[in-house]
N, C-alpha and C positions, 0 to 999 in steps of 0.2 A: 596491342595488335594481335599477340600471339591470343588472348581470349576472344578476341575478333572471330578470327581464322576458324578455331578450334569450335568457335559455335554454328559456322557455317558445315564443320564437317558431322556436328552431331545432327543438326538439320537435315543434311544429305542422310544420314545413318537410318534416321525414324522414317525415313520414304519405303525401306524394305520391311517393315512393323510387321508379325505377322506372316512373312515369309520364308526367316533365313533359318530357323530350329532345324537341327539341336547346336547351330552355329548363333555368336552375338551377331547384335548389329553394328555395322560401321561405317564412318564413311572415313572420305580422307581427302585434302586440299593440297596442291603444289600450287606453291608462291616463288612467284622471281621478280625483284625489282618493282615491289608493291601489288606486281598483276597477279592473279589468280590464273593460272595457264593450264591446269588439270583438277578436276573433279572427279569424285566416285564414290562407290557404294558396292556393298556386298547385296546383290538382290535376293538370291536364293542360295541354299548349303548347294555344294557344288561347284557353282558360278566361281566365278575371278572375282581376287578378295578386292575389300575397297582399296586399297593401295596399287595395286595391278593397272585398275580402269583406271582412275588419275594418273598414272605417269604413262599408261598409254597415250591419253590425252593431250600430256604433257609433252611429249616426245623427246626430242633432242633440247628442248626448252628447260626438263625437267634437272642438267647439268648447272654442279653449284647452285639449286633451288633446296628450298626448306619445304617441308613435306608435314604438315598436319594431318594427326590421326586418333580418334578418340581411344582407339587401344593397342597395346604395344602388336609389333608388328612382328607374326608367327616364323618360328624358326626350325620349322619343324614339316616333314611330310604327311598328308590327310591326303583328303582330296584332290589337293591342290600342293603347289610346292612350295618351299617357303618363300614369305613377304623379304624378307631381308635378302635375300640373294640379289631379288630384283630391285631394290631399293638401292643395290649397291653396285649393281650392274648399269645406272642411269646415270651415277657419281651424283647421288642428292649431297647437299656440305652438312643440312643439318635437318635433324625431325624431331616434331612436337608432340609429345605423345599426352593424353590424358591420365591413364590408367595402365597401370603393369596387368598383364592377362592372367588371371587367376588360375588355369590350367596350369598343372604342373608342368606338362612338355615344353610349356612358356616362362611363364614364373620368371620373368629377369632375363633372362637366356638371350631374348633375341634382340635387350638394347645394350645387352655385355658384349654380344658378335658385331653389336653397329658401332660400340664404341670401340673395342678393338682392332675397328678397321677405320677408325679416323672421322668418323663421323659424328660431330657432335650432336649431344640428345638431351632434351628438357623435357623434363615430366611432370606429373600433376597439375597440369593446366585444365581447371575444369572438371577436377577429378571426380567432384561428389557428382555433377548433374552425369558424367561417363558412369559411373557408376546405378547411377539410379534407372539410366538407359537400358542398361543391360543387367538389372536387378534378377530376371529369369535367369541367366546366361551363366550368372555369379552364384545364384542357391547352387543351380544343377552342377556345375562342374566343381563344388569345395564340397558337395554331400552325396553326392548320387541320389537326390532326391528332386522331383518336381518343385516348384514355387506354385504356391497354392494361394489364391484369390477366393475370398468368400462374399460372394452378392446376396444382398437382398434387397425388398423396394417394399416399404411398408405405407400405413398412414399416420396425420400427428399422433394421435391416439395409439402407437404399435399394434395396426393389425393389416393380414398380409392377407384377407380374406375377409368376406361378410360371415356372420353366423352360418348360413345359408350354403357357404362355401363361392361364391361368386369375387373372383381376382380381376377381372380382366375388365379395365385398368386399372392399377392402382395409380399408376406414374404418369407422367404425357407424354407426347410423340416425343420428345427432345432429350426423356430419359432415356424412354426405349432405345433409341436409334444409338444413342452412347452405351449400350446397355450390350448392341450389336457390335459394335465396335471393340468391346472387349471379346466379345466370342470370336472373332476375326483373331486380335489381336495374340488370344491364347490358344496351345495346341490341342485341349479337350475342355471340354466340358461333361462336369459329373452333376446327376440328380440321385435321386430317392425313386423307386417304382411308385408309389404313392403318389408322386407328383405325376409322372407317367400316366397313371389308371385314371386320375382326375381330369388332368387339363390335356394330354393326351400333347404336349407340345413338340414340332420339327425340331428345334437345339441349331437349329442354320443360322449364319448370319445373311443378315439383307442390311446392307448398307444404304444408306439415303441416296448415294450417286447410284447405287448399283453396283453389282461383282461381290468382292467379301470371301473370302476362306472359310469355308464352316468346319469347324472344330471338330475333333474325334467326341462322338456323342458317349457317355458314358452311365451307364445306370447302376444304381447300387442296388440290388435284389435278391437278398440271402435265399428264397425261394423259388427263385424264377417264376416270379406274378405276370410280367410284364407281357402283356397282350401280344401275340405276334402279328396281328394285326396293327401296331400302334403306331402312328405316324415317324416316329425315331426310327424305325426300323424299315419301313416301307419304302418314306422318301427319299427318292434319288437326291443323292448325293458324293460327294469327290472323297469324303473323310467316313470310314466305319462308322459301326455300333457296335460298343462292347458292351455284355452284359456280365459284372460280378455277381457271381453266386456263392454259396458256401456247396462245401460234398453232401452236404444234406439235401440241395436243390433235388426235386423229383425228377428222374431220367426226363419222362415221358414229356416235361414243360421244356427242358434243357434240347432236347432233338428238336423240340416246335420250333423252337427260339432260334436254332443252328439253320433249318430248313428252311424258316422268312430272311435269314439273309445275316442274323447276327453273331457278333463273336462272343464264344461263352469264356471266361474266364472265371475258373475254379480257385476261392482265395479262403484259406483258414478261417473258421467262425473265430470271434469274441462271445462267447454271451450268445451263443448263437447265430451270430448278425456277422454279418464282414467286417474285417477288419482292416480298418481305413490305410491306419500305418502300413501294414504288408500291402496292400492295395496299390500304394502311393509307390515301393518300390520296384512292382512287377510293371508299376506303368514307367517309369524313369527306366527301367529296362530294356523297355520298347521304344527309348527316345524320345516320350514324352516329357516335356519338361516344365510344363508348365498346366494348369489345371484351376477351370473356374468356377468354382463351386455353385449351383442356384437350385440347392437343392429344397425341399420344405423346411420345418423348424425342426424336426427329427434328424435330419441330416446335417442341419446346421450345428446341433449342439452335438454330433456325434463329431464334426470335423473340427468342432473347436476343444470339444471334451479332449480327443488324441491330440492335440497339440500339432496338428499339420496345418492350421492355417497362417499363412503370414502377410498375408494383407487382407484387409477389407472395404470393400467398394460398399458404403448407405445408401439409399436414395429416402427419402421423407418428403410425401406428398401433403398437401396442406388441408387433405383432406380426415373428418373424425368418424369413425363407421361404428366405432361404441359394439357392448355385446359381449357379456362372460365369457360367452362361447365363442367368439369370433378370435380365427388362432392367433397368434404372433409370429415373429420372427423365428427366434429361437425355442426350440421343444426341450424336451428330457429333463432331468429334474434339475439342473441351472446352476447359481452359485446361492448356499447357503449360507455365504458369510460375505460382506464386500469386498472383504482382504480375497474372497478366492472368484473376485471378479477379471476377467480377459481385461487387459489396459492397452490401450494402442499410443501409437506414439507419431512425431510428424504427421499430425493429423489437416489436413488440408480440404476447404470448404469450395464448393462448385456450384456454382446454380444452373438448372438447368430448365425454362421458363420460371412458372412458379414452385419448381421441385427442389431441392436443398440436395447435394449427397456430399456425404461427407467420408473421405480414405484416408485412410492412415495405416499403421504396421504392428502387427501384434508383440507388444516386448514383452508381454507374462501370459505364459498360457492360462487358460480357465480350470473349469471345474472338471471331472470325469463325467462327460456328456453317456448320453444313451446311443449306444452305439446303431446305426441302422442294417 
C-alpha cells in the first residue's frame, strides 16, 4: 500500500512539470483509515509546498494520519516556512517519504527533527522513480550546474537535412508536439546562430491542448550573427532571448541585438567560440537549471565534446534522404577511435506514430567536439 500511495503522490507531483524551477517537484497524500483525505502539489517556486495543500485538505482529519511524500519534507526557511513544523503542528503519527532531499539545508535534517519528535518515518519508498522525477532538481542542487538535454530528430539514413538544406519535417506531428513538450518541460533552450540564420525558428512551446511555458530561448553566437530581425527575438513572448557572444563580438551587432529586445551575455571564447562549460554556469547562476539543447551538428558536438550533456532525447524517422552532402546530426570532428565514443546508459525506446526515439543518460563523455 505504501508504494500505492506514494505513486499517487508522484502523479500529483508531474501535474506542476515545467512550473515549480529552481524548486523539485512534489506532491504529497494524507491517508487515514485506508481514505485518502488530503492531496497536493507544489504548483509554482513560491506557492505552498505539496505537504502544506494536503494537510490543509486534510484538516483536522489530518490527526494520527500517515502523510506520503516523494521527498523529504524541508526544515528550513526559503520562501516558504519549513514542511516539518506544519507536519508536526497536525500531529501526523507517521510519513513516507521517497527520497532524502539532496540540498544540504535538508540532507537528513528534516526526517532527524520528525523523528525526534515522535514521528515515525519510512523512507525509500519509490526512491529510483522520486528520483528520476526530479533528475533536474538533483544535477542543479549537488553541482551548481544545469542538466542539460541533447535533442535531435534525424532520418534512418542519419541526416537532419536534404543536401539542399530543407528540414522541415523530418519527424511527424506526434514527434514534434513531444518535441514541444520538452521545451515546456525545460527552463531554456540553447541553439547555434546558424540554425537561427537558416530556419529562423520561434524556440516556443505550442502544446497540442494549448498554453505551454516557452523556455528561456538561448543562442550560441561567438560573433553576434544573429539577425535582430529574427523570430527568437521578435516574438512575443513571457520567457527572454539571451544571446552568448564572446568579447570579440563587434560593439556595433551587440547594440542591434540589445535594441531588438535581447539579452547579451559576454562569455570567454575557447578556440575562439563560446565556451559551453562557463556558459552552462552563468546560466545555473541565473537559476536556470535545466537546458535543452536543439542545436545543429556543430552545436551538437561542441556540447557533447565539453561533456555538459547528460541526457539525450533521439527521434528516427523512417524516412532515407541519402546525399554526401546532406548533414548529420553530429558535426566537428567526432570520435576517432570507438573507445572515445559517448555511451548512454538506461536507454529507453518510444514510439511516436511511425518515429522511433530513443533517451537514455550519457555515462562517458565523447571526444573534444568543435566547440561553437
Amino acid at each position: 500500500m505504501d508504494e500505492h500511495y506514494m505513486k499517487i503522490a508522484l502523479d500529483l507531483a508531474k501535474k506542476a512539470e515545467g512550473y515549480t524551477s529552481p524548486n523539485p517537484l512534489v506532491g504529497a497524500v494524507v491517508v487515514k483509515d485506508g481514505e485518502i483525505v488530503g492531496r497536493g502539489y507544489h504548483a509554482r517556486a513560491g506557492d505552498p509546498h505539496a505537504e502544506i495543500v494536503a494537510l490543509r485538505e486534510a484538516g483536522e482529519r489530518a490527526q494520527d494520519a500517515t502523510l506520503y511524500v516523494n521527498l523529504e519534507p524541508c526544515c528550513h526557511y526559503g520562501r516558504t516556512g519549513p514542511c516539518v513544523e506544519a507536519i508536526l503542528a497536525a500531529k501526523v503519527k507517521k510519513i513516507v517519504v521517497a527520497m532524502i532531499d539532496p540540498n544540504p539545508l535538508v540532507a537528513g535534517k528534516g526526517i532527524a527533527w520528525l523523528k525526534q519528535s515522535g514521528v515515525a518515518v519510512t523512507t525509500g519508498v519509490l526512491a529510483e522513480e522520486a528520483a528520476r522525477l526530479n533528475e533536474v532538481f538533483v544535477k542543479y542542487i549537488t553541482t551548481g550546474l544545469p542538466f542539460v538535454v541533447l535533442k535531435a530528430a534525424m532520418s534512418l539514413d542519419g541526416k537532419i537535412a536534404t543536401r539542399e538544406g530543407e528540414s522541415k519535417w523530418i519527424t511527424s506531428v506526434a514527434a514534434r508536439f513531444y518535441g514541444h513538450r520538452l521545451r515546456h518541460r525545460y527552463d531554456a533552450i540553447l541553439v547555434g546562430v546558424n540554425t537561427v540564420i537558416l530556419d529562423d525558428p520561434a524556440l516556443t512551446a505550442r502544446l497540442p491542448e494549448g498554453g505551454g511555458k516557452d523556455p528561456v530561448r538561448i543562442i550560441v553566437d561567438s560573433q553576434a550573427r544573429t539577425p535582430p530581425e529574427a523570430r527568437v527575438i521578435t516574438r512575443q513572448s513571457g520567457s527572454p532571448t539571451l544571446v552568448a557572444v564572446t568579447p570579440a563580438a563587434p560593439e556595433e551587432r551587440v547594440t542591434a541585438l540589445k535594441k531588438a529586445g535581447a539579452q547579451i551575455l559576454v562569455v570567454p571564447a575557447e578556440n575562439g567560440r563560446v565556451n559551453l562549460k562557463l556558459l552552462m554556469k552563468e546560466l545555473a547562476r541565473r537559476e536556470i537549471t535545466s537546458v535543452l539543447i536543439e542545436g545543429g551538428g556543430e552545436v551538437h558536438a561542441s556540447a557533447l565534446g565539453a561533456g555538459i550533456v547528460d541526457k539525450v532525447v533521439w527521434f528516427i524517422a523512417p524516412k532515407i534522404i541519402g546525399g554526401k552532402t546532406a548533414p548529420g546530426p553530429v558535426g566537428g570532428h567526432g570520435a576517432g577511435r570507438l573507445g572515445e565514443a559517448t555511451l548512454l546508459k538506461d536507454v529507453l525506446l518510444m514510439r511516436f506514430g511511425e518515429d522511433i526515439c530513443v533517451e537514455g543518460y550519457v555515462v562517458k563523455a565523447g571526444w573534444a567536439g568543435t566547440p561553437e
